[in-house]
C-alpha atoms as one frame of an Amber mdcrd trajectory, in Angstrom:
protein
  -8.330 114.084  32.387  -9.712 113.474  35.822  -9.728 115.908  38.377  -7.266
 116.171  40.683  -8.132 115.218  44.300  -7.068 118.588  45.810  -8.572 120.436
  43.297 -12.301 119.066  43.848 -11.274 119.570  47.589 -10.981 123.090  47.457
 -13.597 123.605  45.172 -15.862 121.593  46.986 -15.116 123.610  50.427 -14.325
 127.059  48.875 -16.801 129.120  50.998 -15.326 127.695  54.004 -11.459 128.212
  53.114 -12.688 131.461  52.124 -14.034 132.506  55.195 -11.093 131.327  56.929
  -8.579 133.146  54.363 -10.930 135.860  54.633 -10.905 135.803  59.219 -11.024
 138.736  60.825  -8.269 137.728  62.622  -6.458 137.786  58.734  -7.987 141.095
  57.907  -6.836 143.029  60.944  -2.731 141.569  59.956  -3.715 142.868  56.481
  -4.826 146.206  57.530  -2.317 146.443  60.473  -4.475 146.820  63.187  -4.425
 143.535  65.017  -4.203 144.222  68.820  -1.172 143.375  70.768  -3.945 141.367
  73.236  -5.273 139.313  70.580  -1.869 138.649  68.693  -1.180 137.696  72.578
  -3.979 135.557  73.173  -3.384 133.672  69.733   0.674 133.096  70.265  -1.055
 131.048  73.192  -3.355 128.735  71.588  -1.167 128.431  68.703   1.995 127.466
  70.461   0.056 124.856  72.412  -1.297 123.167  69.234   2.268 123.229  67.814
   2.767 120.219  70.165  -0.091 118.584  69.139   0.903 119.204  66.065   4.165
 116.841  66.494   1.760 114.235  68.215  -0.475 114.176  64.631   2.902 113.910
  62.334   3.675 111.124  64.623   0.824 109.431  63.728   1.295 109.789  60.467
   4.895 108.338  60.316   3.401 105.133  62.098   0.697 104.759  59.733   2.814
 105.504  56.557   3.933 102.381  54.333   6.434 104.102  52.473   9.920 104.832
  53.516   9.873 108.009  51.209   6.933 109.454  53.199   8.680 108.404  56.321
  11.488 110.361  56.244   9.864 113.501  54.786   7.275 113.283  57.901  10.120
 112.943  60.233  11.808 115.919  58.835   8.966 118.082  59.720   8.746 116.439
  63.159  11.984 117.816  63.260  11.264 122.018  61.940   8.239 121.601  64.606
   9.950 120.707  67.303  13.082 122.659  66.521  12.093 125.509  64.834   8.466
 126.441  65.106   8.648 125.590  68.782  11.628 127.725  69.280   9.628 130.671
  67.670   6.981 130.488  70.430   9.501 130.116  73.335  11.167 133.290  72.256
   8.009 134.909  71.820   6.700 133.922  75.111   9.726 135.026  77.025   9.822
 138.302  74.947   6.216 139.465  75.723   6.339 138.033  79.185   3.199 135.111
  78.497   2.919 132.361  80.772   0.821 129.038  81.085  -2.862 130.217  81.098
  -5.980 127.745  81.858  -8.637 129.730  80.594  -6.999 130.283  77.057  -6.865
 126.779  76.462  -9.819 125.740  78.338 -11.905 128.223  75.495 -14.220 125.291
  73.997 -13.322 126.251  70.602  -9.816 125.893  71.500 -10.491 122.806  72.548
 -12.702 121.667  70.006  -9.574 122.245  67.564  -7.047 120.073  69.527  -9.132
 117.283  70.207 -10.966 117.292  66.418  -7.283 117.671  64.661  -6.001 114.388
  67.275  -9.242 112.699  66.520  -8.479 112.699  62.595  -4.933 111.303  63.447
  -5.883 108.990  66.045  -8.920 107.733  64.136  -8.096 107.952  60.749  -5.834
 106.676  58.049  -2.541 107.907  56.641  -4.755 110.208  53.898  -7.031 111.483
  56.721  -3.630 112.915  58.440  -2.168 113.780  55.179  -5.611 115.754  54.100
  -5.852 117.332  57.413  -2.697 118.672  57.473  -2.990 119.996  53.612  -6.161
 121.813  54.998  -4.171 123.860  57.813  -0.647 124.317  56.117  -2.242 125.088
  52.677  -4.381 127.222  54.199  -1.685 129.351  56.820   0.320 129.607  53.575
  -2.481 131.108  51.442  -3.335 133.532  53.865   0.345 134.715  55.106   1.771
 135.078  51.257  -1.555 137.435  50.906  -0.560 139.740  54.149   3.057 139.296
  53.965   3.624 142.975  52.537   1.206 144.533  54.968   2.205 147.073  57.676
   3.259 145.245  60.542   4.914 147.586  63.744   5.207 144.091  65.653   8.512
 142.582  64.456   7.164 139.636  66.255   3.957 139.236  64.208   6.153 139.885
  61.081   7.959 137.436  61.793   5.115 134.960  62.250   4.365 135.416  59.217
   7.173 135.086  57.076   7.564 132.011  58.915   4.647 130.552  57.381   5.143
 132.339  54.125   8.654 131.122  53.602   9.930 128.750  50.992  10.235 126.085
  53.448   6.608 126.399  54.526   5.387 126.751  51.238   7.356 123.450  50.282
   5.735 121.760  52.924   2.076 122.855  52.335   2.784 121.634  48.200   4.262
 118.308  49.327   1.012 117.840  50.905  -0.923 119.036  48.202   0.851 116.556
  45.325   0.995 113.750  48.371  -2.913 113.895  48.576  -3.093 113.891  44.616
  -0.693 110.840  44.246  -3.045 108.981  46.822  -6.492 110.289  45.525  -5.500
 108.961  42.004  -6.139 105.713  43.458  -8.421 106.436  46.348 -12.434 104.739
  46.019 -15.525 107.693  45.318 -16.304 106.975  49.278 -12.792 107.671  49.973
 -12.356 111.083  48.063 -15.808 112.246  49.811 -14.334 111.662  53.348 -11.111
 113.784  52.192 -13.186 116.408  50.951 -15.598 116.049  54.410 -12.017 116.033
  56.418 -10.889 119.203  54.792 -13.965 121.427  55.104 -13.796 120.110  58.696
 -10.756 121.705  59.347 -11.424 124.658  58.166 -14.210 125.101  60.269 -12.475
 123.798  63.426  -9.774 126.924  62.400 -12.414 129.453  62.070 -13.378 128.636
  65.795  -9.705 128.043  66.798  -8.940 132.089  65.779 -12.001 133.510  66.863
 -11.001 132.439  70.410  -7.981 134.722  69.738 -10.695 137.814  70.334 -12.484
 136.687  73.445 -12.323 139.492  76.442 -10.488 137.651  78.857  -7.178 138.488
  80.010  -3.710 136.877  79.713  -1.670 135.869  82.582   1.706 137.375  82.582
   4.545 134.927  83.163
């Protein structure tokens, strides 16, 4: 029986999923020490890609050619913009974060924004499709590992479950078996760019949450 797409994917990139799984940023949730400042710093950068986010599943609803995949993309248009997006406004208003420049001027900040809207821009439906598989499969990997760890901020809790949650979860599988349905009929030079695409990703994230620990400060709002 022949491999399955995702499979070879995340054998093929396992030291570099593993080093994102494995973050510091992840360790610090599991050991419940990550500073207020950094969990700060990271609601920022986070809730700004969330609407970039919606920008790449909008892509990917023009570019699909099946209705199915349609409406399942616009439903999570839908939890992004609704839900997710309502989780950072809350957030932000709670710990008194504003708009700030320099967090989103970071260049690996903005390496991960424009690299993510490249793929979509670029690229076809399975670029979007493995792209996204590489971020949701991998916040879902990482948040079911640290859900149980001691958390004093209700707020990172509650990120957490968020992306641990059987909704999420649902989500990042749909995108697994959506990538396996299209890989069974993919070309070898088209499986090597999903497998490229993927390890990509995660090395755009591993920048992306390392910004979280730079020493500059956070404007209040």
């Amino acid at each position: 029986m022949a491999e399955a797409l995702t499979d070879r994917i995340l054998r093929e990139n396992r030291a570099d999923f593993d080093a994102m799984v494995g973050h510091r940023f992840v360790q610090d949730i599991a050991a419940g020490r990550l500073p207020a400042e950094v969990f700060d710093r990271y609601l920022l950068i986070e809730g700004a890609f969330v609407e970039t986010a919606i920008a790449i599943f909008g892509y990917a609803v023009a570019k699909a050619d099946d209705l199915g995949d349609r409406r399942h993309l616009i439903g999570t248009l839908d939890a992004l913009a609704n839900e997710q997006m309502s989780y950072f406004e809350t957030a932000f208003a709670a710990r008194g974060l504003g708009p700030d420049p320099a967090v989103q001027a970071d260049p690996r900040v903005v390496a991960f924004g424009d690299g993510m809207l490249a793929i979509a821009r670029d690229g076809d439906f399975t670029a979007i499709v493995t792209a996204m598989f590489a971020a949701e499969w991998m916040y879902w990997t990482r948040c079911t590992q640290v859900r149980d760890a001691p958390m004093a901020d209700p707020m990172l809790a509650d990120w957490v479950e968020m992306h641990a949650a059987p909704g999420f979860a649902a989500q990042a599988r749909w995108l697994r078996d959506r990538l396996d349905a299209l890989g069974a009929t993919m070309t070898e030079a088209q499986r090597d760019r999903a497998v490229a695409v993927f390890g990509e990703v995660q090395r755009l994230e591993i920048g992306f949450h390392s910004a979280a620990y730079t020493g500059a400060s956070i404007s209040a709002a």
